[in-house]
C-alpha positions in Angstrom: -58.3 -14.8 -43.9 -57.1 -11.4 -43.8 -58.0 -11.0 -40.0 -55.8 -14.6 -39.5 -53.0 -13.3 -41.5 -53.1 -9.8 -39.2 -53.4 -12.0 -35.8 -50.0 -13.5 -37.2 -48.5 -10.6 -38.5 -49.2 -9.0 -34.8 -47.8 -12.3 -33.2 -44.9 -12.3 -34.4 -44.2 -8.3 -33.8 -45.0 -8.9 -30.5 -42.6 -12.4 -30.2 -39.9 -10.0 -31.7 -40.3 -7.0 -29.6 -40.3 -9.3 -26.9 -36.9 -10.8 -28.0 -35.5 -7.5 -28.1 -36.2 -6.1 -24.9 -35.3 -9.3 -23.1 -32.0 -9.6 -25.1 -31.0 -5.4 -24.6 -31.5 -6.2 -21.0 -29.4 -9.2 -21.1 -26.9 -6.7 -23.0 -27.2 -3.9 -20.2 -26.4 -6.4 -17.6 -23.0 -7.7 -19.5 -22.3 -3.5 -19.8 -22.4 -3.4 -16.0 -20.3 -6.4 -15.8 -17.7 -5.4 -18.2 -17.6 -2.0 -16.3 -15.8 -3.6 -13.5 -13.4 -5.7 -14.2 -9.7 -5.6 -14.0 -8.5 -8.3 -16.3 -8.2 -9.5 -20.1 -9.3 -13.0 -19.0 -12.4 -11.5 -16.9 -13.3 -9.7 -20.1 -13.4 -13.2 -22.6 -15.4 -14.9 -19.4 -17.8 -12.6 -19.7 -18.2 -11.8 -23.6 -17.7 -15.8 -24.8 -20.9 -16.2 -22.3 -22.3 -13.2 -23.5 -22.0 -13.1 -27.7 -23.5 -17.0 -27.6 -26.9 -16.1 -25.5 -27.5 -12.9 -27.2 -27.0 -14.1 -31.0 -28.9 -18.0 -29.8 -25.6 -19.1 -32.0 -24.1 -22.8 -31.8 -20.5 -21.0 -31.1 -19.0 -18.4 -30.2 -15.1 -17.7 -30.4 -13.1 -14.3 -28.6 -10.3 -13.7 -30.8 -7.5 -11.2 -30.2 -5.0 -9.5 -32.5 -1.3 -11.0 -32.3 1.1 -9.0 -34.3 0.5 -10.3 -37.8 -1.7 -13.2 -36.5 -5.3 -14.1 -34.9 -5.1 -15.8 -31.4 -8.2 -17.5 -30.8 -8.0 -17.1 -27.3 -11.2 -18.7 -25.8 -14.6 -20.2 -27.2 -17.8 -21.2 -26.1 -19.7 -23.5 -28.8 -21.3 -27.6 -28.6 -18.0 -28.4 -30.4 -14.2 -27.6 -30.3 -13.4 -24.7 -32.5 -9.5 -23.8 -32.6 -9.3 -22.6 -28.6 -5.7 -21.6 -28.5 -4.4 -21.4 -32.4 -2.9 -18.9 -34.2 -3.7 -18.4 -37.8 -2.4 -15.4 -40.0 -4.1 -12.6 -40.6 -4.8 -12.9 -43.9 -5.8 -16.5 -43.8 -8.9 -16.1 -41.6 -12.1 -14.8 -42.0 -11.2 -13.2 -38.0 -8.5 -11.5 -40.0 -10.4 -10.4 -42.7 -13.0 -8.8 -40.3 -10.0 -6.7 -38.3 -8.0 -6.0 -41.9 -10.8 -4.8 -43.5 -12.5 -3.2 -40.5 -16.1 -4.4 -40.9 -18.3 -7.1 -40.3 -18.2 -10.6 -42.1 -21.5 -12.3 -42.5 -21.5 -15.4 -44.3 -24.6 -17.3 -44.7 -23.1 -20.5 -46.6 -19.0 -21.3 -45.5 -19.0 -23.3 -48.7 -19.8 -20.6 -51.0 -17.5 -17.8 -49.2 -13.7 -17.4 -50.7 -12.8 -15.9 -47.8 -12.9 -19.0 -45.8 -10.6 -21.8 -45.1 -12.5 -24.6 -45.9 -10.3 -26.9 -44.5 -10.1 -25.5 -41.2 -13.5 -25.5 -41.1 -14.8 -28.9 -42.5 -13.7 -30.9 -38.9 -16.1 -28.5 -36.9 -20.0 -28.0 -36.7 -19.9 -24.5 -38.7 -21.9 -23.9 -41.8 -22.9 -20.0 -41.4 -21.5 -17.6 -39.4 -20.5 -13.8 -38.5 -17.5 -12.0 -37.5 -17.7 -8.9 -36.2 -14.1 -6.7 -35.1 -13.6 -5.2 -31.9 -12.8 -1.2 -32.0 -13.2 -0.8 -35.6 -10.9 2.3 -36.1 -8.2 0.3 -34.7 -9.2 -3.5 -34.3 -7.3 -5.2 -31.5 -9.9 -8.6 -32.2 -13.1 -10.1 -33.1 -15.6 -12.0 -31.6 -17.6 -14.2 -33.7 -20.7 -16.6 -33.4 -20.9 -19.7 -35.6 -24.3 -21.8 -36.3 -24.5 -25.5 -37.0 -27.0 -25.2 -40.0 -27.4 -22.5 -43.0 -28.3 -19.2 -41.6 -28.2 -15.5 -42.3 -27.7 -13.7 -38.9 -30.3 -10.7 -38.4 -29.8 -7.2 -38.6 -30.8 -7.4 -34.9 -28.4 -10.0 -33.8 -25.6 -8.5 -36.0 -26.5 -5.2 -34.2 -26.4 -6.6 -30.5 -22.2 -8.5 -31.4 -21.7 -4.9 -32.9 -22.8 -3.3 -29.3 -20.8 -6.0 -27.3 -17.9 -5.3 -29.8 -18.0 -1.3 -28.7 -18.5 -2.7 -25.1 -15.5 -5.3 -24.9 -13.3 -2.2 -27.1 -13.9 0.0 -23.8 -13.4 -2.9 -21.3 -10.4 -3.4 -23.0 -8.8 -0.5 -22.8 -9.6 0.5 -19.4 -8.1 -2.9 -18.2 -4.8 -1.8 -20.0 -5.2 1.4 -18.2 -5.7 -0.1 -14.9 -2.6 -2.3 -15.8 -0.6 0.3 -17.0 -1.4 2.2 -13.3 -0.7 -0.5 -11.2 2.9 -1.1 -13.3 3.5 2.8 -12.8 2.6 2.5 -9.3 3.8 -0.8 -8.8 7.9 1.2 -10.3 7.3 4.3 -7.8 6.6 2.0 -4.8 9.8 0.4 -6.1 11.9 3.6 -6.8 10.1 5.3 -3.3 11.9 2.1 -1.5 15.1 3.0 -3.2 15.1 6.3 -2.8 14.5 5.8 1.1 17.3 3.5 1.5 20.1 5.8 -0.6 18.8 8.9 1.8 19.0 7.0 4.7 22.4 5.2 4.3 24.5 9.4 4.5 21.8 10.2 6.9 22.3 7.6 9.4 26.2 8.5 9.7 25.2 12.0 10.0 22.8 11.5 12.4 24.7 9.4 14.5 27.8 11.7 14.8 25.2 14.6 15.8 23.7 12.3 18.3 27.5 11.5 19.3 28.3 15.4 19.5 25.4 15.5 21.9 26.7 13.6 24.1 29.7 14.9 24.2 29.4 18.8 24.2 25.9 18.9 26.0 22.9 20.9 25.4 24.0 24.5 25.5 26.3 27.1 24.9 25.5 28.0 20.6 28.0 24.9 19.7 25.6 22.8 21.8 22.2 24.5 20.3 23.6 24.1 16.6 23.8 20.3 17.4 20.1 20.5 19.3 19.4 22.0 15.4 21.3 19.4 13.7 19.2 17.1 14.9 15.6 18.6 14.8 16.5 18.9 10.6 17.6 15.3 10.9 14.8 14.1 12.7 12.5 15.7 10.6 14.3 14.6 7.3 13.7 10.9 8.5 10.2 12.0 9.4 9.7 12.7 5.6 11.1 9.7 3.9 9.3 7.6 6.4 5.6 9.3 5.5 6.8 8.2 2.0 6.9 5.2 2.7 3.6 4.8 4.6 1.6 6.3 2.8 2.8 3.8 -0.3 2.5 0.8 2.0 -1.0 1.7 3.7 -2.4 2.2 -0.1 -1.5 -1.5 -1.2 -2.8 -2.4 1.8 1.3 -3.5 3.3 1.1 -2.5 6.8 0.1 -5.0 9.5 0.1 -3.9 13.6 1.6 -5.8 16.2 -1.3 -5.1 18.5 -0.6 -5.2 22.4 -2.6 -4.7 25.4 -1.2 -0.9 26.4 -2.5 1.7 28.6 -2.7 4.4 26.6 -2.5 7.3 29.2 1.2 6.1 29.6 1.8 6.1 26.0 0.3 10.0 25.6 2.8 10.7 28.6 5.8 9.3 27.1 5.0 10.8 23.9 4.7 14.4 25.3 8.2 13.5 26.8 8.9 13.0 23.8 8.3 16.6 22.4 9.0 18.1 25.3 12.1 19.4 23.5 10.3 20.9 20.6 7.4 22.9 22.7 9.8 24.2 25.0 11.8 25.3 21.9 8.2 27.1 20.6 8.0 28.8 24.3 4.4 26.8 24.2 2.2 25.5 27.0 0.6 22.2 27.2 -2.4 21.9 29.1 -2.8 18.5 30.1 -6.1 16.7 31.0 -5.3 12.8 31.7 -7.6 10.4 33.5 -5.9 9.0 37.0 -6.6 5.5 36.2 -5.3 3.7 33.1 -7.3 3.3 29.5 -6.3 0.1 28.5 -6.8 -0.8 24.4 -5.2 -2.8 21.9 -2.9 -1.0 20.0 0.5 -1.1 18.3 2.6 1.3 20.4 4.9 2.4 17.4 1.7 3.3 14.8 0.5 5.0 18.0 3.2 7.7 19.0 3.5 7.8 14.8 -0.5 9.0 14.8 -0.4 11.3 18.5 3.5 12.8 17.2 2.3 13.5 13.7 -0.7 15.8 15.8 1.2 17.6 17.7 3.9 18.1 14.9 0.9 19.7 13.3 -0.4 21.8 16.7 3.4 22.6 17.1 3.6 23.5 13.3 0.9 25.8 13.3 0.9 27.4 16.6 2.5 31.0 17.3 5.2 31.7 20.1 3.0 31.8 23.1 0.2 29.9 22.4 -1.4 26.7 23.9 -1.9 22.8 23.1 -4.3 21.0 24.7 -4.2 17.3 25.3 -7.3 15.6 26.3 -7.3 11.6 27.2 -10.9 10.5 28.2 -13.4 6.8 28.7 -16.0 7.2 27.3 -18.3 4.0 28.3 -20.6 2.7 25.7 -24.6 3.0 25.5 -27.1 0.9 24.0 -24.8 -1.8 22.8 -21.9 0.7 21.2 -18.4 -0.2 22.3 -16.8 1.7 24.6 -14.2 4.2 23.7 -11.1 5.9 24.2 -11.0 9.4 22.8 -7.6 11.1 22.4 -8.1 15.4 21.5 -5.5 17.5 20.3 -6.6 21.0 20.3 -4.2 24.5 19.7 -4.7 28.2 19.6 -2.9 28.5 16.2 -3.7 29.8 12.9 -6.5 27.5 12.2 -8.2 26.1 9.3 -9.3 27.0 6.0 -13.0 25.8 5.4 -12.6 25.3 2.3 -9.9 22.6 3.3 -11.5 20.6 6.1 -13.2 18.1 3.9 -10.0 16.9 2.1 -7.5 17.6 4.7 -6.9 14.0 5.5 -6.1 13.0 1.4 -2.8 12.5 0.7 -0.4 15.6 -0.5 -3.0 17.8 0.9 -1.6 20.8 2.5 -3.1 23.2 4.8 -0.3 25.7 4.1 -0.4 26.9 0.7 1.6 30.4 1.2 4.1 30.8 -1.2 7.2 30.9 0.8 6.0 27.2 2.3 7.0 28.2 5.8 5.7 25.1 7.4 7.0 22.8 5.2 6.0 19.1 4.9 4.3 16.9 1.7 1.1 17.0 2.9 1.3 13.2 4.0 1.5 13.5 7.7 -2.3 13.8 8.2 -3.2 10.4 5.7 -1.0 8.5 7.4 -3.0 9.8 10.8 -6.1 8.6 9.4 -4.8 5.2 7.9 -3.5 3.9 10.6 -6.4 5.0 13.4 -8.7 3.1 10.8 -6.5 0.1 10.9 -6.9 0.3 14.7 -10.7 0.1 14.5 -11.0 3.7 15.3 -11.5 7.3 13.7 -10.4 10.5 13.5 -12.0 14.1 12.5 -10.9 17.3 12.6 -12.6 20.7 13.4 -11.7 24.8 13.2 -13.6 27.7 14.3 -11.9 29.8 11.6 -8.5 31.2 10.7 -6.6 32.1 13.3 -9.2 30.3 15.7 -6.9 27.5 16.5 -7.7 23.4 15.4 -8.5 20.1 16.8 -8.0 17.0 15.8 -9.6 14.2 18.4 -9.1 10.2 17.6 -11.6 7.5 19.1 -9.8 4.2 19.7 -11.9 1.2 21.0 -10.5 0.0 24.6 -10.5 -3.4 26.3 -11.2 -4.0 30.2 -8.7 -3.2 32.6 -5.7 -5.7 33.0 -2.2 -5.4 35.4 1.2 -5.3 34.4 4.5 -6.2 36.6 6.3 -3.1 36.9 9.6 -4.0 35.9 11.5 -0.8 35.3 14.1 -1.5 38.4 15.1 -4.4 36.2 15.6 -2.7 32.9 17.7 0.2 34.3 19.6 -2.7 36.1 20.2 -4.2 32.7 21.2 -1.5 31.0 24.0 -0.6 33.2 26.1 -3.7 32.0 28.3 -3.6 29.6 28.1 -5.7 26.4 29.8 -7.3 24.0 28.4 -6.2 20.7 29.3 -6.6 16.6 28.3 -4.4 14.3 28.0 -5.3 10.7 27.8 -2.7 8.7 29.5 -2.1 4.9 29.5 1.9 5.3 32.2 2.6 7.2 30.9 6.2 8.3 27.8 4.6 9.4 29.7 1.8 11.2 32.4 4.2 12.9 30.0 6.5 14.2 28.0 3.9 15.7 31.0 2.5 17.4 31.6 5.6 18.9 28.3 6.0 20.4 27.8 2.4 21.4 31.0 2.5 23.2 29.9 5.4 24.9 27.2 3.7 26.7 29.9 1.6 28.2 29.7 -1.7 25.5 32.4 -3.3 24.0 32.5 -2.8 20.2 33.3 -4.5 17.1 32.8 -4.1 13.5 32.5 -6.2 10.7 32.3 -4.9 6.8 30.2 -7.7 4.7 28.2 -10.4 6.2 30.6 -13.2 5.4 33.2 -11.1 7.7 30.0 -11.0 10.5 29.6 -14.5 10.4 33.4 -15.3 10.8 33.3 -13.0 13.7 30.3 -13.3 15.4 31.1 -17.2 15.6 34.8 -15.9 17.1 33.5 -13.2 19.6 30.1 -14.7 20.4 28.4 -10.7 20.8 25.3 -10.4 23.0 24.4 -8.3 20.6 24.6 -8.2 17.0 23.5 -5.1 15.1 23.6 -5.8 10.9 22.7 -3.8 7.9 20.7 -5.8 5.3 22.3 -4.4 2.1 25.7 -6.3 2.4 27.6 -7.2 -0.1 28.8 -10.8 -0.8 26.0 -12.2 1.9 23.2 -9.8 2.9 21.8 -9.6 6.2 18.9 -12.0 5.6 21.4 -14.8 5.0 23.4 -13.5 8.0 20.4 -13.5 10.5 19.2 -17.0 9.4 22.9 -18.7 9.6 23.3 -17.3 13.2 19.6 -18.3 14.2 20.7 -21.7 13.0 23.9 -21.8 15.7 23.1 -22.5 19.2 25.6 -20.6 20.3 23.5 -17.5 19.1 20.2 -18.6 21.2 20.7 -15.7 24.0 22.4 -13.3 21.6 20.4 -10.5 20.2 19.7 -9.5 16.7 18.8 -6.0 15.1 18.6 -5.3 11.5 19.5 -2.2 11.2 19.0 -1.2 7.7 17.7 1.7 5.4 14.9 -0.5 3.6 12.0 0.0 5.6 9.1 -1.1 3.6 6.7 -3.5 5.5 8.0 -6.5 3.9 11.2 -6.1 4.9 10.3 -5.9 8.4 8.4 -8.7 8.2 11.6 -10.4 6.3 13.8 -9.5 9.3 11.7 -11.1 11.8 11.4 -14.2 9.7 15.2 -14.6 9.1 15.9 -14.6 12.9 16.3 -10.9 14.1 14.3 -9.9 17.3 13.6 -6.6 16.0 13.8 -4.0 12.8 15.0 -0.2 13.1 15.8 2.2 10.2 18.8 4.2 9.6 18.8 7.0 11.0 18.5 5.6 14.3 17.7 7.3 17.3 20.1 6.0 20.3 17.6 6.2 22.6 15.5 4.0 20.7 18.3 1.3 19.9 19.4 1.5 23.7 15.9 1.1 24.9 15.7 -2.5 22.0 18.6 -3.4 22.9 17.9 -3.4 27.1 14.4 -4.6 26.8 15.6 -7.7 24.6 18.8 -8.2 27.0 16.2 -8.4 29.8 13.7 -11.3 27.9 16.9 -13.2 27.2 18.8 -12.9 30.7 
């Protein structure tokens, strides 16, 4: 008898230590869960599953704290509970639990004051336990509910207690989360803003420079203060556009407009490009460029934005004297690997900091951290480099003997086979020597005048309009060939503008550019929706709006 009794004894020791393991691993797994999710309604998925397997209960109900009442939020149970009501605190037995900050455990309904009887006589419940969630500052309860009389174990209690703690955590690091993405979410908002009201006295500014250019020339120390003007502009619009990106490529906002390019012409055209600044920094350029084109899908703008922001940086931190090397080169691929294009920039400048190198291409990282800031920048420039070569399906790394041992930075691209393109250059320089008829809508007058001026330079016949209501009266009076428009008008923005024009046939040849300070992704994808052939930001360079507006003249003629 006694050894019988034992063999029991043991049995059931085993049965329960069995039970317990299985039901703490059960309970790790909903841990790991919880650890990752991002919502409130993730969360009561998980726990309403989680608090009815662990405790073998009938029902289970996720309850969360509403001002001065219990929202019973979600349940999981083999009968309707009160999914979705609202009782007051201190008419519920979830209330009691979060008032009093402990656990309820009832064993008989009937036989408990604390308990509504008649909200509980129309369900299955006759025992039951309520345990709050974060018990120095409940915020809910979850509870689990049994269809016949039963005490709930020390063990089970202990296991709702544990997912309790767990849910408490889950919890709050989902409001965290939320309260991130909200703050982030506000300074994407005010970065937007803040571009736009810097852009709309830049753009005038810029264009009267750009105007003054023209007019005066390059040289003589009136000419060379304007060639200074407009490196500080430049660069000004260079740093409220890195804002920008660097917000848009972290919420995942930027798309390409990939095209088949060579990019040995694009490297050229970009060194054009500079050619200004290195001359200005008494640099050389050593230039190693393959003969034959490198063909690859890229999108042309995101790639003078990745090779200028590298030599910015060899320019930046290279003495008066010194050398830049760019390096252009195939590189076939071997045993299956893709071939690739890879694209070096190398100086002889001050170099880099070891210490740096593995977080140089995080965001408001900066490789010059002297006091006086003599380099400038936010650190951005390099981020934006590496977003955007990833987005292309390539990579890029940088490298540094040492201080003062000069830098490289080289980019791998993958390329496509070769491909031929009609050379028609003869016909763009054809169409830009005629002379158009062109409207400008445009509520800043500065902005407006000073394009004008420019415009009319080039030879076109100009007109401005100061709201879009205005621009449609006149546009649909002068029928342009070109219509340049702002996007923040007032009375009629230049959404409504572009999509009321794309809508008249008399505008089907004419050409549309937004010309606006909001640059964000979305509202270049906005613009092209609502009828405009391209988007350009404020402060534009006239090189850049001549070149739009010829190569679009030429697709329509």
């Amino acid at each position: 008898m006694k050894n019988i009794l034992q063999t029991s004894i043991s049995q059931e020791q085993n049965s329960h230590q069995r039970y317990s393991i299985s039901s703490y691993n059960s309970l790790l797994a909903v841990v790991k869960d919880l650890a990752s999710v991002r919502t409130i309604e993730e969360i009561i998925e998980i726990v309403r599953l989680a608090a009815r397997d662990l405790t073998n209960a009938d029902g289970v109900t996720f309850v969360l704290r509403d001002g001065e009442c219990c929202h019973y939020v979600d349940e999981n149970a083999i009968g309707p509970l009160w999914k979705g009501m609202r009782f007051p605190l201190k008419s519920c037995i979830s209330g009691w639990a979060m008032l009093n900050k402990q656990a309820a455990v009832i064993e008989d309904i009937y036989q408990d004051a604390r308990i509504p009887i008649d909200a509980y006589k129309v369900t299955f419940v006759k025992s039951l336990v309520m345990v709050p969630i974060r018990v120095a500052d409940p915020l809910g309860a979850i509870g689990a509910y049994w269809s016949t009389t039963h005490r709930a174990t020390p063990e089970e209690i202990e296991l709702l207690e544990i997912l309790t703690d767990t849910t408490a955590v889950a919890i709050a690091n989902v409001q965290l989360f939320q309260k991130l993405t909200n703050q982030n979410a506000l300074k994407d908002k005010f970065i937007a803003m803040l571009a736009h009201e810097l852009r709309n006295p830049v753009a005038p500014i810029s264009n009267g420079v750009q105007l003054l250019k023209l007019k005066l020339g390059q040289t003589g120390a009136v000419g060379e203060t304007v060639l200074m003007m407009q490196h500080q502009i430049k660069h000004l619009s260079k740093l409220i556009d890195e804002l920008l990106d660097v917000s848009s490529i972290t919420y995942g906002k930027i798309s390409l407009n990939l095209e088949k390019l060579n990019l040995v012409d694009l490297v050229r055209q970009s060194l054009n490009d500079h050619a200004e600044a290195i001359n200005k920094s008494n640099l050389t350029v050593v230039q190693d460029l393959p003969n034959t084109p490198v063909w690859a899908y890229v999108d042309s703008t995101r790639f003078f934005q990745v090779f200028g922001n590298l030599l910015d940086n060899a320019l930046k931190f290279s003495k008066p004297d010194g050398t830049i090397w760019v390096d252009l080169s195939f590189i076939p691929g071997e045993n299956g690997s893709e071939s690739v294009a890879a694209l070096s920039v190398r100086d002889s400048g001050i170099g880099i900091d070891p210490t740096i190198l593995p977080e140089l291409f995080e965001p408001f990282t900066q490789a010059d951290r002297s006091l006086d800031r003599s380099r400038g920048g936010l650190g951005l420039g390099l981020s934006v480099v590496k977003s955007l070569v990833e987005l292309h399906g390539g990579n890029v790394e940088a490298s540094s003997r040492g201080i003062n041992l000069g830098a490289e930075f080289k980019v791998s691209l993958p390329v496509c086979e070769e491909m031929t393109t009609l050379d028609n250059d003869l016909d763009i320089i054809e169409a830009a020597k005629k002379s158009l008829k062109i409207l400008v809508i445009e509520d800043n007058d500065d902005s407006a005048v000073t394009l004008k001026a420019v415009l009319e330079h080039f030879g076109h016949e100009v007109s401005i309009a100061k709201n879009g209501i205005l621009g449609l009266e006149t546009a649909r009076e002068l029928e342009p060939n070109v219509i340049i428009c702002d996007i923040g008008l007032p009375e009629m923005d230049g959404f409504a503008v572009a999509q009321e024009l794309s809508k008249d046939s008399k505008f089907t040849r004419s050409i549309l550019i937004a010309l606006t300070g909001y640059g964000g992704q979305m509202d270049k994808e906005l613009a092209l929706k609502s009828g405009f052939k391209c988007h350009l930001t404020k402060p534009v360079d006239f090189e850049i709006l001549t070149a739009e507006i010829d190569r679009h003249y030429l697709m329509s003629a």
